[in-house]
C-alpha positions in Angstrom: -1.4 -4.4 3.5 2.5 -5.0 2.2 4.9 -2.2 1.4 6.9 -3.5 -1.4 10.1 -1.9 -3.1 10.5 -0.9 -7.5 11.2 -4.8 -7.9 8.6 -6.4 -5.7 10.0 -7.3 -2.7 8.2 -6.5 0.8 9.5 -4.1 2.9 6.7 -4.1 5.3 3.1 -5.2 6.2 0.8 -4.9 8.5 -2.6 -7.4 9.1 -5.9 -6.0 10.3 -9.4 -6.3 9.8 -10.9 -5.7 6.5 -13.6 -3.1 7.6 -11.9 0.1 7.9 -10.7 2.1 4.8 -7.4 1.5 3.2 -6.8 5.2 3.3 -7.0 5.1 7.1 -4.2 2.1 7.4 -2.0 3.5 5.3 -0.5 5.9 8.1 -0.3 2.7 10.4 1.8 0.8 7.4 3.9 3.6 6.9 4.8 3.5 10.2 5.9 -0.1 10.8 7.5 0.5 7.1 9.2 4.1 7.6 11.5 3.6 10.4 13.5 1.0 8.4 13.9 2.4 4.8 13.3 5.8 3.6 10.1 5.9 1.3 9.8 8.8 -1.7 7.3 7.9 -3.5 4.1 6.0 -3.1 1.9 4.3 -5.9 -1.6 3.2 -5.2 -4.7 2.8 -6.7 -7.9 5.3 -7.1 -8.5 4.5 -2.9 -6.2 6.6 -2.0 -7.0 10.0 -3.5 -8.1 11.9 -1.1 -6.4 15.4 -0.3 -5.9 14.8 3.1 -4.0 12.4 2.9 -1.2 13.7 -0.1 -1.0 16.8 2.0 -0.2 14.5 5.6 1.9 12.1 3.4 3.7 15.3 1.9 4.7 16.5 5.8 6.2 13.1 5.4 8.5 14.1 2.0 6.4 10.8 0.4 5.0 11.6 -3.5 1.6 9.9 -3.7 1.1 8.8 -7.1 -2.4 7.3 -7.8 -4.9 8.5 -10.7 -7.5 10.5 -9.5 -11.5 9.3 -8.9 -13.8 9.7 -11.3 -15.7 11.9 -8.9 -13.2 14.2 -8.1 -14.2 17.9 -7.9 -11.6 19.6 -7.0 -8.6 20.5 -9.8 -5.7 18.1 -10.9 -3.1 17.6 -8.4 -0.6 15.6 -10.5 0.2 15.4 -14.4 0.5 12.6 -16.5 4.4 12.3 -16.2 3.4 10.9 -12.7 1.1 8.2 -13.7 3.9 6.9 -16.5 4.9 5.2 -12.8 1.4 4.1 -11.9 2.0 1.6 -14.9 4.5 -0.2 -12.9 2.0 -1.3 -10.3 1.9 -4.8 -11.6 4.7 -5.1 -9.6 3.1 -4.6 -6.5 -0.2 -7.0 -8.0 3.1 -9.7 -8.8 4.6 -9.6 -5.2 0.6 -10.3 -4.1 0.0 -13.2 -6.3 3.6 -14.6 -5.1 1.9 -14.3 -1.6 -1.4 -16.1 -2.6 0.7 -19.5 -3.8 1.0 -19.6 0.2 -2.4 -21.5 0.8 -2.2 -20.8 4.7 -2.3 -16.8 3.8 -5.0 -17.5 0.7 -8.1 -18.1 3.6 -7.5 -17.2 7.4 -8.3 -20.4 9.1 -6.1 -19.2 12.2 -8.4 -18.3 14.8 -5.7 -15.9 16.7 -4.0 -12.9 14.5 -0.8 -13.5 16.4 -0.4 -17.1 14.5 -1.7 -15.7 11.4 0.8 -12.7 11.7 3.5 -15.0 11.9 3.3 -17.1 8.6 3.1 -13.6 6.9 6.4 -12.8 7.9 7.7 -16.2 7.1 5.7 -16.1 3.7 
């Protein structure tokens, strides 16, 4: 998971396993990511929209823009002036796609995370 400013450019990251939920690394991320820059607003996709986690991110002072599941139940917690900034996501997707033209980060054929860890940082 990478952290990445308005114009693209990592902040922060961290690596782990790909079986738990995003929404539960997101507070491990933040971490690693918060003590060096001051975050305000955070744009994610549909994973994220749980209640929980706006009202532990909004302890934090951190707006959590994403658009809300399709399965939602409970009312509308945002309005559509919000997700004007969703729509700049493909900045985030971009800064991704700059870190797939690395072929050692495209498939993990490190067999320690430590080594692995280390050409995401270079990368």
């Amino acid at each position: 998971m990478v952290v990445v400013d308005g114009e693209g450019i990592p902040l922060g990251g961290t690596v782990t396993s790909a079986s738990p939920a995003e929404v539960n690394l997101l507070h491990p991320l933040l971490d690693v990511t918060y003590e060096n820059t001051k975050i305000r607003r955070l744009v994610y996709d549909k994973a994220a929209d749980s209640d929980p986690l706006r009202h532990s991110l909004a302890r934090r002072e951190i707006d959590l823009i994403c658009p809300h599941r399709r399965n939602r139940r409970k009312p509308s917690k945002q309005d559509g002036r919000k997700l004007r900034r969703y729509m700049r996501r493909w900045k985030v997707e971009r800064t991704f796609a700059w870190l797939g033209n690395y072929r050692r980060l495209v498939v993990r054929w490190d067999r320690y995370l430590s080594s692995y860890r280390a050409f995401f940082y270079i990368a």
